[in-house]
N, C-alpha and C positions, 0 to 999 in steps of 0.2 A: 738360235735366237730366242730370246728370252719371251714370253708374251703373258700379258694380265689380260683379262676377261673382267669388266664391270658389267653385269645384267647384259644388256644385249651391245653394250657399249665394248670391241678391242682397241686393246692399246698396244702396240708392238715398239720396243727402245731399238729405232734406226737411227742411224746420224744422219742428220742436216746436209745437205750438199752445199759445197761451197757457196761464198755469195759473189756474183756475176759481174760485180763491179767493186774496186778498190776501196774501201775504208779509208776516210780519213780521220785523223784526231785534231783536225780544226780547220774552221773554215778558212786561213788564210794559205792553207795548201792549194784554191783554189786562185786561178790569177784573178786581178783588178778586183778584190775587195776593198771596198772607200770605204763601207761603216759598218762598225760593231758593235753594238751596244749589247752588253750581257750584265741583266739586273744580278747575278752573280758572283760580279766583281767588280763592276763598273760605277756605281751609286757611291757619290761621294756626299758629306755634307758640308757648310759650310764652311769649318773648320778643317775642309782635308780629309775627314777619319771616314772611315768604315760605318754608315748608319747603322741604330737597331732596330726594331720593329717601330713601325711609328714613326721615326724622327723624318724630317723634309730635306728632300734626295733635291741636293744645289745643284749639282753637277752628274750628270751622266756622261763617263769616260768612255772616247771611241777606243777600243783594243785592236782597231784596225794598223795603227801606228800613224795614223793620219790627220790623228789631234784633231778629229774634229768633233770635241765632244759639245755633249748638247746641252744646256741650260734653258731655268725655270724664264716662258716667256707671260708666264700668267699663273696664276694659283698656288698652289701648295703641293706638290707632287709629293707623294710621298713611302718609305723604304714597305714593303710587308715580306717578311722573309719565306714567309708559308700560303702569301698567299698568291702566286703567279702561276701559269700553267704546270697542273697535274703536283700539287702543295710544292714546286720549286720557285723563290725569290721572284719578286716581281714589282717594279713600282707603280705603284696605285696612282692612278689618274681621277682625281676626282671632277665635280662642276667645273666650268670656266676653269680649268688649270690645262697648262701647255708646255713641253720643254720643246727649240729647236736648236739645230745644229747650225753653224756657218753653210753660207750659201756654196754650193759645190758641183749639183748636177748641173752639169755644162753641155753643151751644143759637142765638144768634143768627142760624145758618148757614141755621138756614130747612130742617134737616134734610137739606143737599144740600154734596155737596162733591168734588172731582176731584183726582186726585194723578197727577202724571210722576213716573216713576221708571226713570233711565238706571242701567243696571249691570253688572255683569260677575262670572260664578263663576267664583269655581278650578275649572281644566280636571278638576281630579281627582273633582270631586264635581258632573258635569255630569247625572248622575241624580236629583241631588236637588231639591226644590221651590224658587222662587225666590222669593217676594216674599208677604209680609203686611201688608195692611192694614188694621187692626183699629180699629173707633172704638168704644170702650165708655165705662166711665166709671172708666179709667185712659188709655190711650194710641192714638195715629194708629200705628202701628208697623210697620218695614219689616225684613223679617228672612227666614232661614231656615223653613220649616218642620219641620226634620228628615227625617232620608234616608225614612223610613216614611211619612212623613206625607200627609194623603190631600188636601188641599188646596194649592191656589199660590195663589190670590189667595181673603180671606175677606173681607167687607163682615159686622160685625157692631155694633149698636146704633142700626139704622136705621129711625125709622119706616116700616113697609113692607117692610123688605126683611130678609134676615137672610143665611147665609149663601152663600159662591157658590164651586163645589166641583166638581173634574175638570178644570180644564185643565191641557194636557200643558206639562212645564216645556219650558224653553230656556237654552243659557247665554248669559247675557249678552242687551242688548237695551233698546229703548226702552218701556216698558210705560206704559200709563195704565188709571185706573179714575173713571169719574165717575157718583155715586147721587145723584137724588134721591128724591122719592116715590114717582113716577110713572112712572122709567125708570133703565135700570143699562148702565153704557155699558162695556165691558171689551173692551183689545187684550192681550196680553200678547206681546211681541215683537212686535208689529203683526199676528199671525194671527185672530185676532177683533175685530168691531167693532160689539156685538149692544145693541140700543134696543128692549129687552122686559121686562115684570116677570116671561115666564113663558119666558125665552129656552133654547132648546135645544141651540143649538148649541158642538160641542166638547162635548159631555158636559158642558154647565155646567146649572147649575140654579140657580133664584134665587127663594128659599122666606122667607112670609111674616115679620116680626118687629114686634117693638113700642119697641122703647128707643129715644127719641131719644139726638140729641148730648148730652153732657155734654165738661166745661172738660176738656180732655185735649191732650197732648204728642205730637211725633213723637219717637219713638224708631227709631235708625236701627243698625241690628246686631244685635239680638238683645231679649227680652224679661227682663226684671229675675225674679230666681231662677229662671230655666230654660233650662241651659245649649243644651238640646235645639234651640232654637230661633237660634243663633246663625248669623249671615250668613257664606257661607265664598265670600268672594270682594271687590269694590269696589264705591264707589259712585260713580258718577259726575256725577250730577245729580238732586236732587230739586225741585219745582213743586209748592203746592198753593195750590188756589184757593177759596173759601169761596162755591161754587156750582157746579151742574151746569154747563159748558161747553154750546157747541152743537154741533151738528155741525160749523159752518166753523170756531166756535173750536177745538175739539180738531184739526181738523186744520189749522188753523194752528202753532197751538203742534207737532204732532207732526213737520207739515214743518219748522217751523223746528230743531227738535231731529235731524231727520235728515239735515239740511245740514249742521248744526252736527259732526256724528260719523260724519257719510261712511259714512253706512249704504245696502246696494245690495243690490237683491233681484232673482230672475229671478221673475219669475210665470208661472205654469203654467193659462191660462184656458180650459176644452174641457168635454168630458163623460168618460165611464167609460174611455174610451182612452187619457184622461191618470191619471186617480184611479188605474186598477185596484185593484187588492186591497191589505186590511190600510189603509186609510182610513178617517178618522172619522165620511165624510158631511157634506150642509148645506155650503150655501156658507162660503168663507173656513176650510175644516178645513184642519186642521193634516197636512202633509207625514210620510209615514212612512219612518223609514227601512231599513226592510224590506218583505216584500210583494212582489207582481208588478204593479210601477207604474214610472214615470216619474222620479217623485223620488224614489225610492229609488236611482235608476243615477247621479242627477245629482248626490244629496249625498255621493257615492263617485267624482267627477271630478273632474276638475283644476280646474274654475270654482268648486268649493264652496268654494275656501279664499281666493275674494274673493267670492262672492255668495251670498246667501241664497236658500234655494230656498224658495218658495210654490206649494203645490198649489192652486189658487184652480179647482178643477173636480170634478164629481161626477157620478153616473152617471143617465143620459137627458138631461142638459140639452141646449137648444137655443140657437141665437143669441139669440131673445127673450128668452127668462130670463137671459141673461146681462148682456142692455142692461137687462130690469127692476130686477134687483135693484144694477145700478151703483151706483145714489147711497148705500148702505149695505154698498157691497161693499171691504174691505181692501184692493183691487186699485188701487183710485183712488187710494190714499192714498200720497203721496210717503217715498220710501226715498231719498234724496239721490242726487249728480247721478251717473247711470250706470246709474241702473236701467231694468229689461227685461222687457220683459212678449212671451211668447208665444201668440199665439193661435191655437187648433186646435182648431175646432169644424169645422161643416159637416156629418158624416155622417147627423147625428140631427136637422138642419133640414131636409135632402133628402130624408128618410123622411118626417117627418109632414108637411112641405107639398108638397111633390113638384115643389117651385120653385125651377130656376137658380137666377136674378135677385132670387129673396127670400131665398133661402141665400146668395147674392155679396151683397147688399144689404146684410145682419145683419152679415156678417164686417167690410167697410166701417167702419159704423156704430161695432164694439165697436175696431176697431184705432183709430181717428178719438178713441175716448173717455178710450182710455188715451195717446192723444200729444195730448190737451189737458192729462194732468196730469201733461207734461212726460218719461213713459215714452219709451226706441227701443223700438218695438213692431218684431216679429218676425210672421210670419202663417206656415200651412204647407197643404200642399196636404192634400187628402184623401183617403185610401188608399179602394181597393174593398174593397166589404162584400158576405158571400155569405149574410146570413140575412133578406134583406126582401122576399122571397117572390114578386121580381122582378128577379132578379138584371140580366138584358140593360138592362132600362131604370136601374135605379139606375147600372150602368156608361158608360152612354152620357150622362145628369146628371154624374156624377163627372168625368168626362173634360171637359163644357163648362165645370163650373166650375174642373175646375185649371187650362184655358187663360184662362178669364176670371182665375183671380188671378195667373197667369205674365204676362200682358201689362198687367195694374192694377196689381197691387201697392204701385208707387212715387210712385199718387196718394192711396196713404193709410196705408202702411207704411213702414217705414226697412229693409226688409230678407223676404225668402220662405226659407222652411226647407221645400225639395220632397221632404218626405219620398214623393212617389208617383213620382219618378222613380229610385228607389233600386231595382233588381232584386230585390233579397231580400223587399222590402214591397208587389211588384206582385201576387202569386196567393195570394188567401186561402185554398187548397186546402195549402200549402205549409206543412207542421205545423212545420218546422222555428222557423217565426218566427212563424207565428198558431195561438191558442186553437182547441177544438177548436168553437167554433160560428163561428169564419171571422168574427169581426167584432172580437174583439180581438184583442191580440196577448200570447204566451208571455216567459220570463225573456230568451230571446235575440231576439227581436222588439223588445223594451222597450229591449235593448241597442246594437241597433242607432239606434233611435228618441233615445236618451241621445248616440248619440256626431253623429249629424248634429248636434243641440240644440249640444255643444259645439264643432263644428266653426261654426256660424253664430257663436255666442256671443263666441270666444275673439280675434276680429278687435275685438271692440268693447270690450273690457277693458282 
């Protein structure tokens, strides 16, 4: 097997293990798809034709076969071919402008229903909320919330459910949200992917209601007499389906979507050494980008302006909790072809089991799981820690598992990121770059730990 050596960065050519769920090439492989709107082929104007950049999109065609395409209810909607999520087609939603579809979400829906929603904001109002979903008994609606406003994604008029408040926006991004009675499924940019009526994570909350479905429309840019609420950016693709997906189906459909727009993530999979400070907590939180952490160094690098960075780690986790919680973990979920997942646990499984072979075992296992779904995984060695109240022994463990993953690594990684043979990150006495309890690491510790990351990274781009 063939192997390159970059600095301290290997890369070994393994192949990919299968992906764990079926591929499709279009969403209406998936049943009861109502609507499709794909700024791709769907933007007609007035006359019929094909817009070109610029000209004002009359009609957006549903390719669902459902004819239930949607038209200008207000404004000037308009074609930009370059400029929708990740430079593919997207129609520009400006001020007061609004297309809706014929009225359709029915009571029939069995009070359950899932919406994709690809989009993209003007860079200029990347603080603002992104996306509403509203089911009442006027409209399905996808819109602004306004810069103030305290919600991004709302599920309202749902048996059981009511509304669902605090996740952190994003610009641009492939989103989905599917309710039914019994469970509420919400990613927004692919950083949450939570199947609880009483879900916590992200600061989301998901509080009792009673109003089923009633006959209602998608409206997509803004809500009718309130300007406040108006979309300031593209859209690029909308999906809804008139039933809660499954799990393989939502991430079929989400793979499929994230092929389709070349979307590429680096994942970030560890404990409190990746998370550090100014994180939200609970698996799959969302990336800060501030704080004394990891992604905060790396969405301020040269890689952030081709890949999305995922915090996908929080503080005391072990390899076991990382392999538990996989099947419900964001991490598995396909970001189109290029994406990279990092793995850098091990400190906090060598503490509470006090086992090489079961701390090299876990790492194995969790890099193994994310290059079945099709990730290049990265692995990294793991620094000495001075607060486990046995320091000689934690060092002499430390030391047999980084030679166990410098000589494994290429039977179950595409690549080793040694951050322990780095000088500056060998003596946890050394304030310069570790915390003062010798087991994390400070602003310039972090910095360091950011510029290996891109130096591994930047080959594989």
């Amino acid at each position: 097997m063939k192997s390159e050596l970059y600095g301290l960065v290997g890369r070994s050519h393994t192949a990919s293990g299968a992906e764990l769920n079926e591929d499709i090439n279009s969403p209406l492989e998936i049943a009861n798809c109502e609507l499709w709107l794909d700024a791709s082929n769907g933007p007609m104007t007035a006359a019929y034709a094909d817009p070109t950049n610029g000209q004002t999109v009359t009609t957006w065609q549903d390719a669902s076969g459902n004819s239930r395409h949607a038209t200008i209810a207000a404004g000037t909607p308009t074609m930009s071919t370059t400029g929708g999520y990740n430079g593919r087609p997207g129609v520009q939603i400006g001020a007061n402008c609004r297309m809706e579809t014929p009225a359709f979400v029915t009571t029939g829906y069995g009070n359950a229903i899932t919406m994709f929603i690809v989009s993209k904001e003007a860079a200029s109002l990347h603080s603002s909320l992104k996306i509403k979903a509203s089911i009442n008994t006027a409209n399905f609606w996808v819109g602004n919330i306004g810069t103030t406003g305290a919600r991004d994604i709302t599920i309202n008029g749902l048996t059981g459910f009511g509304g669902v408040s605090g996740v952190t926006p994003s610009v641009g991004g492939i989103d989905y949200v599917s309710v039914s009675a019994s469970a509420v499924r919400i990613t927004t940019d692919g950083f949450a992917a939570l199947a609880s009526s009483s879900a916590s994570s992200d600061s989301t909350t998901i509080t009792a209601g009673s109003v089923p479905f009633t006959n209602g429309k998608v409206t997509i840019g803004g809500l009718a007499g309130s300007a406040t609420f108006d979309w300031p950016g593209a859209i690029s693709e909308i999906l809804v389906f008139s039933r809660a997906l499954s799990t393989a189906e939502l991430r079929r459909v989400y793979n499929y979507l994230s092929a389709k727009y070349g979307k590429r993530t680096l994942s970030l999979l560890g404990n409190s050494l990746i998370s550090g400070s100014s994180s939200t907590g609970g698996a799959t939180q969302i990336p800060s980008a501030s704080g004394t952490n990891i992604a905060s160094r790396l969405m301020a690098s040269s890689i952030a302006t081709t890949l999305r960075i995922r915090n996908d780690a929080y503080p005391g986790r072990t390899g076991a909790q990382i392999l538990s919680e996989s099947p419900n973990f964001s991490g598995v979920w396909g970001d189109g072809s290029g994406s990279i997942a990092l793995v850098w646990e091990g400190t906090n499984t060598l503490s509470t089991f006090n086992s090489v072979n079961n701390t090299f075992e876990s790492l194995r296992r969790i890099c193994l799981t994310r290059k079945q779904f099709g990730r290049t995984v990265l692995v990294g060695t793991v620094l000495l820690r001075g607060d486990t109240g046995n320091d000689a022994k934690n060092a002499a463990m430390t030391a047999k598992l980084n030679a166990m993953l410098r000589a494994n690594y290429s039977q179950f990684a595409d690549g080793i990121v040694d951050f322990a043979a780095d000088s500056r990150l060998s003596d946890y006495n050394n304030a310069t770059y570790f915390a003062a309890d010798k087991a994390h690491l400070n602003d310039t510790g972090y910095q360091v730990v950011a510029d290996l990351i891109v130096a591994a990274v930047s080959p594989l781009l």
